[in-house]
C-alpha positions, 0 to 999 in steps of 0.5 A: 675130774678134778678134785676139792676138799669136800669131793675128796672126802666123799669119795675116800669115806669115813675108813678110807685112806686119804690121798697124801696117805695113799701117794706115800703109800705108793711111794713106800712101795716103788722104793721097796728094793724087792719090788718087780719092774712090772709092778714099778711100771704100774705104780708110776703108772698110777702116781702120774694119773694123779699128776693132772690133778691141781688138788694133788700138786702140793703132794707131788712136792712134798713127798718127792714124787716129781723128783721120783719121776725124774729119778726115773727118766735118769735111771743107770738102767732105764725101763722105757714104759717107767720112762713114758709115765714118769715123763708123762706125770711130769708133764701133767704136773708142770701145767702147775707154775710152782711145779715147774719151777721145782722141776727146773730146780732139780735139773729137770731140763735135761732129762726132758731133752734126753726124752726127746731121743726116746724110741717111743712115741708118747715119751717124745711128745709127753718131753715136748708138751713138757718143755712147752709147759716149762716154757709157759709155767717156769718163769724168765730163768727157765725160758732163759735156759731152754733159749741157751740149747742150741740142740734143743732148737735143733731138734724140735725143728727136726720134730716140727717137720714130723707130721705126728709131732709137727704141731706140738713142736711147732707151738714150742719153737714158736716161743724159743725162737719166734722168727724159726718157723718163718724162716723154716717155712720160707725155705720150704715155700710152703704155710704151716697148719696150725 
């Protein structure tokens, strides 16, 4: 359920932590160095639950969440579950255009590409609903820059063909290259099911 200024303040209470406090904390508490993956999993894991919340995206900004998702996904050692939440929290966030376009600000596309070669599953479609919500939210320089990835086209036709995938893929091609889906279709002799 999405939250207000009055929902927030009757369920945090008169001693409670308020919710860019909380985040913060959060936050303070992935960067401390003596921290374990298991518990970095978990942390990343609760910011990007509440990355699908309107009420929270000005939080995401300002206390660097969504680049800390990012630093994530280009970790030198790269943990996949850390992988799959942080993609997933950018992913709830850019349905936000003022996220979008700060996730495309900090070289957010490339990494959400990279995602798309991921082994697991909800990281791969979390990549492709993301670069679908760059697309809608990010404005004409983000559309210009997904037009220009030549190996993002190729590999969201290959996941168009992938009946997990296919739907998803097929709704992001559908915008970077309107005409791919008929020509692929034409080829195959076939409809898509949308």
């Amino acid at each position: 359920m999405f939250t207000n200024d009055k929902r927030q303040e009757e369920r945090t209470g008169k001693y409670g932590t308020p919710r860019q406090q909380h985040l913060q904390q959060l936050v303070t508490q992935f960067q401390n160095p003596t921290i374990s993956e298991q518990s970095k999993e978990k942390i990343v894991a609760n910011l990007a639950n509440f990355a699908y919340d309107p009420y929270n995206f000005a939080f995401l900004r300002d206390l660097n969440i969504l680049e800390l998702f990012l630093d994530c996904l280009t970790d030198d050692e790269p943990n996949e579950r850390i992988i799959e939440f942080s993609v997933g929290g950018i992913c709830n966030a850019i349905a936000d255009p003022q996220n979008a376009k700060f996730v495309f600000d900090c070289g957010g596309i490339e990494p959400l590409i990279g995602c798309l070669m991921s082994p697991v599953r909800n990281t791969v479609k979390y990549a492709i609903v993301g670069l679908y919500y760059m697309w809608v939210n990010g404005g004409s320089e983000v559309r210009k820059s997904l037009k220009e990835k030549d190996d993002l086209v190729e590999l969201i036709r290959k996941y168009s063909e992938v009946n997990e995938f296919a739907n998803l893929a097929k709704a992001l091609l559908a915008n970077i290259m309107p005409g791919a889906l008929w020509e692929m279709e034409g080829k195959k002799g076939g409809k898509w099911d949308w």
